[in-house]
C-alpha positions as CSV (number, residue, x, y, z in Angstrom):
1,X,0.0,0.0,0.0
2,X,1.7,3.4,-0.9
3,X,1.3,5.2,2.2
4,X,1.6,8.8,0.2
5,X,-1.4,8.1,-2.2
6,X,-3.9,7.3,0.6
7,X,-3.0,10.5,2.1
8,X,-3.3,12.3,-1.2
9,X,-6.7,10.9,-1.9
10,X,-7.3,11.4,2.2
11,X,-6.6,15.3,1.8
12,X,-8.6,15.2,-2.0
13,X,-11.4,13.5,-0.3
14,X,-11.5,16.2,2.5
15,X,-11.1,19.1,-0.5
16,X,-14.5,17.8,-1.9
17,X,-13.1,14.6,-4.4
18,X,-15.8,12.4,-3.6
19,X,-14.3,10.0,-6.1
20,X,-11.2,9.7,-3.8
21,X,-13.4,7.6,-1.2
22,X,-13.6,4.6,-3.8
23,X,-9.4,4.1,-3.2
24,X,-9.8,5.0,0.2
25,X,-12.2,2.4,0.9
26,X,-10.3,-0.1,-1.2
27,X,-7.1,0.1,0.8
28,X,-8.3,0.4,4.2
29,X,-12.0,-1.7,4.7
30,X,-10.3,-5.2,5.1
31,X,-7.8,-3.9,8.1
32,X,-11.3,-2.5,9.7
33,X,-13.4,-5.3,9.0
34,X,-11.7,-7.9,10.7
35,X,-10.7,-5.9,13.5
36,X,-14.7,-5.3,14.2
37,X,-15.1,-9.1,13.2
38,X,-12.8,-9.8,16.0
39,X,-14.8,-8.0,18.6
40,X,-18.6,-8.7,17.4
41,X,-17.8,-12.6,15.7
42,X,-20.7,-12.6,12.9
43,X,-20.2,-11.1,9.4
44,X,-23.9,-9.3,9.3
45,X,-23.3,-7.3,12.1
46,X,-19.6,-6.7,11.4
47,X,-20.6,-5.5,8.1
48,X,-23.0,-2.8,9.3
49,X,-21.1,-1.7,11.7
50,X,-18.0,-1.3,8.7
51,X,-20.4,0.8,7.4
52,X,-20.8,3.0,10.1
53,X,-17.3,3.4,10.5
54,X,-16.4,5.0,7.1
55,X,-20.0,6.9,7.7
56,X,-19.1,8.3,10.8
57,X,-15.0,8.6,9.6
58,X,-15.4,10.5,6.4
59,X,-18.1,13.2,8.5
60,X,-15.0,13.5,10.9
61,X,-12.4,13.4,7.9
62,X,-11.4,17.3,8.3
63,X,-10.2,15.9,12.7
64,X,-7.7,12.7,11.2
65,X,-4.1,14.6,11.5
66,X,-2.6,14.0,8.0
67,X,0.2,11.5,7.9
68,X,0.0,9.5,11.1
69,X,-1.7,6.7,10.3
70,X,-5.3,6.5,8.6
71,X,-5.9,3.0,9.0
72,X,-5.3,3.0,12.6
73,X,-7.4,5.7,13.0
74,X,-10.1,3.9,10.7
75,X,-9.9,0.7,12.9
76,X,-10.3,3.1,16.5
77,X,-13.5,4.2,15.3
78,X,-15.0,0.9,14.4
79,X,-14.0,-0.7,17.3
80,X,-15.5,1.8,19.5
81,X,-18.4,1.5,17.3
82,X,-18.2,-2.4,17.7
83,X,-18.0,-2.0,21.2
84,X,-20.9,-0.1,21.8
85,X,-22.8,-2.7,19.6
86,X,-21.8,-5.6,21.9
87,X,-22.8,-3.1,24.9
88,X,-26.5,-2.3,23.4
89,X,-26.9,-6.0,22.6
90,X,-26.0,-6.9,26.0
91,X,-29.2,-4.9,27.5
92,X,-31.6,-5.6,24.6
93,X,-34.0,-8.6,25.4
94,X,-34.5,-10.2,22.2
95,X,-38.2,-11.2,21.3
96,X,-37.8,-13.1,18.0
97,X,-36.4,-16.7,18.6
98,X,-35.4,-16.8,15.3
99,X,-32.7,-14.0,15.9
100,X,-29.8,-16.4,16.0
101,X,-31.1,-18.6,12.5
102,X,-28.2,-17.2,10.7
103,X,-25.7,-19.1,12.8
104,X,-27.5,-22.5,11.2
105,X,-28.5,-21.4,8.4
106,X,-26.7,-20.0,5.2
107,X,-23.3,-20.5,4.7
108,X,-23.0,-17.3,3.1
109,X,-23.2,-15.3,6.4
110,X,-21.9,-18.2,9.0
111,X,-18.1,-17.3,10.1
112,X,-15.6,-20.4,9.1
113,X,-15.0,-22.3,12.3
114,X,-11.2,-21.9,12.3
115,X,-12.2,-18.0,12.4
116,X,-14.3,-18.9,15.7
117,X,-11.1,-20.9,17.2
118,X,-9.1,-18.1,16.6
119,X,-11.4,-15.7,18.2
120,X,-11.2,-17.5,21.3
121,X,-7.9,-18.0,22.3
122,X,-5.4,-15.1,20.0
123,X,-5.7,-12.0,21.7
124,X,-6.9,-9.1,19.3
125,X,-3.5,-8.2,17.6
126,X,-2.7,-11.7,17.1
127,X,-5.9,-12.5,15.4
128,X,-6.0,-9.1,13.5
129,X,-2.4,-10.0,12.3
130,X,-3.4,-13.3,11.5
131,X,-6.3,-12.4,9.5
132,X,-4.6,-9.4,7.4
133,X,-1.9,-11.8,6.2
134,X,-3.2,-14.7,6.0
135,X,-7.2,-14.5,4.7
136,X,-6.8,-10.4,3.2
137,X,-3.6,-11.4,1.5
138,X,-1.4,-8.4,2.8
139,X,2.2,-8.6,3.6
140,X,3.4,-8.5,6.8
141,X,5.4,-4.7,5.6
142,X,1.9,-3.5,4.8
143,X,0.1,-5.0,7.8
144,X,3.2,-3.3,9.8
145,X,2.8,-0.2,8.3
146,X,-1.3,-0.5,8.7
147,X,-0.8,-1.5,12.6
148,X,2.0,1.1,13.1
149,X,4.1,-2.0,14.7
150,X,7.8,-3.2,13.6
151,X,7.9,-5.7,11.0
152,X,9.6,-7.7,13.6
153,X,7.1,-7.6,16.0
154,X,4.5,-8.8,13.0
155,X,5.9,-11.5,12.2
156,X,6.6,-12.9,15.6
157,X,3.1,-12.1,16.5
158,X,2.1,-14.0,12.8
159,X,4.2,-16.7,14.0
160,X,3.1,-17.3,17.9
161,X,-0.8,-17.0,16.5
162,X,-0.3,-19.7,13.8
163,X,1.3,-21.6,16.6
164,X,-1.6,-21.6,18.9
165,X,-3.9,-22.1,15.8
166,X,-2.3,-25.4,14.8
167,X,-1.8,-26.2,18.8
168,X,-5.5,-25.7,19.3
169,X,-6.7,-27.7,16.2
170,X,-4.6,-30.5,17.2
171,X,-6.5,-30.5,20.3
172,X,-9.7,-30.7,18.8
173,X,-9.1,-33.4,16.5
174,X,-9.6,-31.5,13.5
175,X,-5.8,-31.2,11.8
């Protein structure tokens, strides 16, 4: 990811480029998205809230400090946003006992179950890590760069969480 451009179209974007937001969005939504995925663990909801997160980032576009890091930025506001989700879902009483079909249902929407495993037992860099290199396909440079951590630290973290993975699959039988 070239760093420079995404600040380009950032400050474009801010100037009134609307048409900037489509590169913006393609270099930044998978480093967000699983971040939230990690913290609400179903796709729908970690979808809409992805949504909310550019929605309520691009209104605040003109308060992101050019050239510290965007993504990082990005990925504070959707987990606060993911956060308060799990919080309001924690008070609502739910009145349709259907709510939870999608967990049984369609495989479009149901979360692999090595994503679940990995949910449970990396802590949240080591699953974001794991998830930007190994399922979005970025390198650990750009996922250093994206994090604002050492490349070092990256790939020891990448390392110690494929680790656990394969540990904890053994465990279960399923490797």
């Amino acid at each position: 990811m070239d760093k420079d451009k995404l600040e380009r179209k950032i400050a474009d974007f801010a100037a009134g480029d609307k048409k900037a937001f489509d590169y913006i969005y393609g270099h930044t939504y998978k480093p967000a998205y699983f971040a939230i995925l990690y913290i609400v663990k179903n796709k729908p909801d970690a979808e809409d809230i992805l949504h909310d997160t550019y929605i309520r980032a691009l209104k605040a576009i003109s308060t992101y400090e050019p050239n510290t890091n965007f993504t990082a930025w990005l990925i504070k506001i959707g987990k606060n946003l993911a956060l308060n989700f799990i919080e309001r879902k924690k008070r609502e009483i739910s009145t349709d006992f259907d709510a939870d079909a999608w967990k049984y249902g369609s495989h479009e929407t149901d979360t692999p179950f090595i994503f679940d495993i990995a949910a449970k037992i990396l802590a949240e860099d080591e699953y974001e890590i794991l998830m930007l290199c190994h399922v979005a396909g970025y390198k650990r440079r750009e996922v250093s760069a994206m994090l604002g951590m050492p490349i070092g630290t990256v790939t020891w973290k990448n390392n110690e969480a494929l680790k656990k993975l394969r540990k904890e699959l053994e465990k279960e039988g399923r490797q």
